[in-house]
MMTF fields as JSON, N, C-alpha, C and O atoms, coordinates in Angstrom:
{
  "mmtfVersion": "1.0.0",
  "mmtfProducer": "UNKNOWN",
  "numBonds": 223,
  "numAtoms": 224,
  "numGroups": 56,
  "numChains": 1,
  "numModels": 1,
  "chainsPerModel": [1],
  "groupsPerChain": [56],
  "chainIdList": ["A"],
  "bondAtomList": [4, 2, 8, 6, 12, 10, 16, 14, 20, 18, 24, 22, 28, 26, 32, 30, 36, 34, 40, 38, 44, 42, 48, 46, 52, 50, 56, 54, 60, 58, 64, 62, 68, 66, 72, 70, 76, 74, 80, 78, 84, 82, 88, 86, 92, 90, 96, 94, 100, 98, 104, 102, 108, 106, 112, 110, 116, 114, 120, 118, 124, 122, 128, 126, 132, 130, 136, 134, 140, 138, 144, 142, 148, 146, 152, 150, 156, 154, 160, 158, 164, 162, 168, 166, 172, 170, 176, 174, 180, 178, 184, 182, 188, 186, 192, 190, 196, 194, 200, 198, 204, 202, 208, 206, 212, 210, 216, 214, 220, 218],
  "bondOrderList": [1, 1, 1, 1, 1, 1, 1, 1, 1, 1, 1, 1, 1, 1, 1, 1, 1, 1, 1, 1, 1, 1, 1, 1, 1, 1, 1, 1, 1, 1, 1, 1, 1, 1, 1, 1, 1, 1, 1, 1, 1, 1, 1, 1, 1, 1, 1, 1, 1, 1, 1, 1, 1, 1, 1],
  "groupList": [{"groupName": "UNK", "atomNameList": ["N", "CA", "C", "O"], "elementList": ["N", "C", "C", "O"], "formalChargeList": [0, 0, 0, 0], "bondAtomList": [1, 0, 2, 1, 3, 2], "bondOrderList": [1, 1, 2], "singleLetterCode": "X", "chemCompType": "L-PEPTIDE LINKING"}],
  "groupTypeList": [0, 0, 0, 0, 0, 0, 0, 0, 0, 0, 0, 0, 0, 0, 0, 0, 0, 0, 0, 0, 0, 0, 0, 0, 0, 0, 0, 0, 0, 0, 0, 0, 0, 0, 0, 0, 0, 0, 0, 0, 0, 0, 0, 0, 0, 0, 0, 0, 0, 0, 0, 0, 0, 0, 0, 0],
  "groupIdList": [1, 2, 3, 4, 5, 6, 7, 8, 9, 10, 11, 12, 13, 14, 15, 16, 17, 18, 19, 20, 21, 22, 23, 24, 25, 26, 27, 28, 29, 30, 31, 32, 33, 34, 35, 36, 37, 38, 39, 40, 41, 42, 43, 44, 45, 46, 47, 48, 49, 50, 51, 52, 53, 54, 55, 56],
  "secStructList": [7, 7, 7, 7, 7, 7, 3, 3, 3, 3, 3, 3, 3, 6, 6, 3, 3, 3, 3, 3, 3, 3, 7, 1, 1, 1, 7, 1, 3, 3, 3, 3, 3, 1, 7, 2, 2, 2, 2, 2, 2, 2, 2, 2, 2, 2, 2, 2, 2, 2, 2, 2, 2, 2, 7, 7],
  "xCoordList": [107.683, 107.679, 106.466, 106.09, 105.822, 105.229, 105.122, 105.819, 104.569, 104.455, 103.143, 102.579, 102.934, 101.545, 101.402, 102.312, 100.1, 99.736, 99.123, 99.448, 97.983, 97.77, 97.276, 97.418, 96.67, 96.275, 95.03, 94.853, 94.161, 92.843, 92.078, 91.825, 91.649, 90.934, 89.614, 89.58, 88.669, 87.134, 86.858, 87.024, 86.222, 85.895, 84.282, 83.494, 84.052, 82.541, 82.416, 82.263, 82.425, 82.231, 80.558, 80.124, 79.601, 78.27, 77.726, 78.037, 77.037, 76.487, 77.215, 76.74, 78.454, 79.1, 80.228, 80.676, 80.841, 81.545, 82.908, 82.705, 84.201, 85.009, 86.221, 86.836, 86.472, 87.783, 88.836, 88.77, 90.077, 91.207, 92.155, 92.511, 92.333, 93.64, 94.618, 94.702, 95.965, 97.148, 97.901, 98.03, 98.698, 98.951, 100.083, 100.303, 101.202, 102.409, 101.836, 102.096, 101.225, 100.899, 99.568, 99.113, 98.858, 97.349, 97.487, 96.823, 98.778, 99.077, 97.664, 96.763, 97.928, 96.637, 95.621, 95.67, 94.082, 93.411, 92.189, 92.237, 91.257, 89.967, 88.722, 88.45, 87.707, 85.998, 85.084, 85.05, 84.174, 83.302, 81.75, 81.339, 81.355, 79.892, 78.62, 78.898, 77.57, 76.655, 76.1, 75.404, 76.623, 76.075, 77.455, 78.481, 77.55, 78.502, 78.95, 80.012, 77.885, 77.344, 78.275, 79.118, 77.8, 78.319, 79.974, 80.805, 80.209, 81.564, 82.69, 83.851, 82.081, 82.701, 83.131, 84.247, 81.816, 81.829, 82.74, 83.545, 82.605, 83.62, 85.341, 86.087, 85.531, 86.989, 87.441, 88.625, 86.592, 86.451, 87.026, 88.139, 85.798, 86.603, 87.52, 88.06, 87.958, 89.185, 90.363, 91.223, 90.391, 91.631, 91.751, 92.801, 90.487, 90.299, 91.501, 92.608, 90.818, 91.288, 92.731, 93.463, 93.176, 94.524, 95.249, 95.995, 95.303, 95.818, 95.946, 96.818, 94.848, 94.643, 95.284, 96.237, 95.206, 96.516, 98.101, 98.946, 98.234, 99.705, 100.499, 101.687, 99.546, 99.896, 100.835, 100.742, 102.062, 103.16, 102.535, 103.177],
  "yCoordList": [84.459, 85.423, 86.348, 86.589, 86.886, 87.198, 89.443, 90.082, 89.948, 91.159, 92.347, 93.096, 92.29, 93.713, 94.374, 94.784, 94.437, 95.382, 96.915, 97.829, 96.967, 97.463, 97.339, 96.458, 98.564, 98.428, 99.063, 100.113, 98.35, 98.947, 98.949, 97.932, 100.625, 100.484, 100.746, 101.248, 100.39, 100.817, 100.904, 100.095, 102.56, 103.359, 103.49, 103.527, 103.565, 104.029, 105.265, 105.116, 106.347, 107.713, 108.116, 108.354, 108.189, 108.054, 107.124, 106.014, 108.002, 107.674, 107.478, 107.089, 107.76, 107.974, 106.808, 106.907, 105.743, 104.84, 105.733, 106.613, 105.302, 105.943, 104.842, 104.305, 104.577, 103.377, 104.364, 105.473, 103.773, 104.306, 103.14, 101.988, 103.932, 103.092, 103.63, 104.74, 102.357, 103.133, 102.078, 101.121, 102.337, 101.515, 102.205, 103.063, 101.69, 102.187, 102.88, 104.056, 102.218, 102.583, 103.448, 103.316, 104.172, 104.831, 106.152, 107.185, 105.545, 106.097, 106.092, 105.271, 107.179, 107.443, 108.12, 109.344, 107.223, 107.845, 107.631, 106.879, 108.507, 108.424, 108.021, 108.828, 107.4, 107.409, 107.642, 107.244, 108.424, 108.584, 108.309, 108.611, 107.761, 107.17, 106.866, 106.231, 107.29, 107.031, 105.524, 104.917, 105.037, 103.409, 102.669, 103.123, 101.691, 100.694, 99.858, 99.681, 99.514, 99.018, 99.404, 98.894, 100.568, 101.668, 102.029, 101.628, 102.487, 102.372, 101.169, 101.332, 99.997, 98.595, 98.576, 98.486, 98.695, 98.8, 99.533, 99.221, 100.868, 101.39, 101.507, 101.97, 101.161, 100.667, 99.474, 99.395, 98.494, 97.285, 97.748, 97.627, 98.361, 98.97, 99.506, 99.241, 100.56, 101.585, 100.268, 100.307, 99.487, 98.711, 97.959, 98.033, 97.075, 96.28, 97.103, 96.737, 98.1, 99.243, 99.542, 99.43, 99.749, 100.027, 98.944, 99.284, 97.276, 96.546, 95.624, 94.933, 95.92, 95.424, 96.227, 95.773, 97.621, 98.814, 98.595, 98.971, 97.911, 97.55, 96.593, 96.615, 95.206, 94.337, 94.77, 95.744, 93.328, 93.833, 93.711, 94.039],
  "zCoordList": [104.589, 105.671, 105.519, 104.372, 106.548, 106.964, 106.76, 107.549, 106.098, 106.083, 106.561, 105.763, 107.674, 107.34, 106.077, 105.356, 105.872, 104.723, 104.746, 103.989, 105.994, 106.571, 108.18, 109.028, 108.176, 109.804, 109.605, 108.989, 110.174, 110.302, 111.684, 112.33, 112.149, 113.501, 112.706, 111.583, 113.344, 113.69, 115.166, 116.08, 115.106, 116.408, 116.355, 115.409, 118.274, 117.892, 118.543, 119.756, 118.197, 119.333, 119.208, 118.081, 120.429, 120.478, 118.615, 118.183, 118.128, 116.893, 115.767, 114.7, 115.988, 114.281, 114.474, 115.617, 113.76, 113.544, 112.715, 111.879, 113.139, 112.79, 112.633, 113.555, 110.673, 110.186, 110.221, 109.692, 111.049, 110.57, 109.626, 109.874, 108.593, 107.632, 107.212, 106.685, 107.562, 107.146, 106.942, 107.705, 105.311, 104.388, 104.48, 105.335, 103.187, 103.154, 101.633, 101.377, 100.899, 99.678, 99.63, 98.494, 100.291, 100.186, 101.611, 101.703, 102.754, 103.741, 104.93, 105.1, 105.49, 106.696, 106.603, 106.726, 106.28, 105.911, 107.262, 108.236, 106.887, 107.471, 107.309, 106.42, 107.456, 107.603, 108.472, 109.636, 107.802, 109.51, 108.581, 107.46, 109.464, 109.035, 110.305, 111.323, 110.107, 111.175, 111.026, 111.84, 109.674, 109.316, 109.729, 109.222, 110.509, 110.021, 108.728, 108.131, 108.615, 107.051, 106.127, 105.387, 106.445, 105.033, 105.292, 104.477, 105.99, 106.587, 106.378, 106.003, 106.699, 106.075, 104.577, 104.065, 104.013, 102.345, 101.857, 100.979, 102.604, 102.294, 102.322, 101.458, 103.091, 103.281, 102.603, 102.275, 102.344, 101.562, 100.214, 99.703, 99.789, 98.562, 98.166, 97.092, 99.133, 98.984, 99.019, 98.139, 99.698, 100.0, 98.681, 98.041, 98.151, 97.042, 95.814, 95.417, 95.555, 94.679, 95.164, 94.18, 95.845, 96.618, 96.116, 95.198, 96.515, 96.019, 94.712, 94.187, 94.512, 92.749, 92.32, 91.687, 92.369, 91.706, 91.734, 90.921, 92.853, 93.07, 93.016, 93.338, 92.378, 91.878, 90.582, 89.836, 90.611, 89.559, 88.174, 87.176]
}
């Protein structure tokens, strides 16, 4: 069966790129970045780290 882990938006408001994430385990967080790039990476990681932590 089948579970979400999280939910992830990416926004663009004019210049600045904006990830929303919300986990059960890290909850609702934010990014705001004028790079996409950088913004990606970043959430990449936070999640990486999020679930490698919560492995049994």
């Amino acid at each position: 069966m089948e579970e979400p882990l999280c939910n992830v938006e990416f926004l663009k408001s004019n210049s600045t790129y904006v990830a929303r994430v919300q986990s059960d385990i890290g909850g609702l967080r934010e990014y705001r970045s004028g790079s996409l790039e950088e913004i990606l990476e970043q959430v990449i990681i936070d999640l990486q780290e999020e679930f490698e932590s919560a492995r049994p």
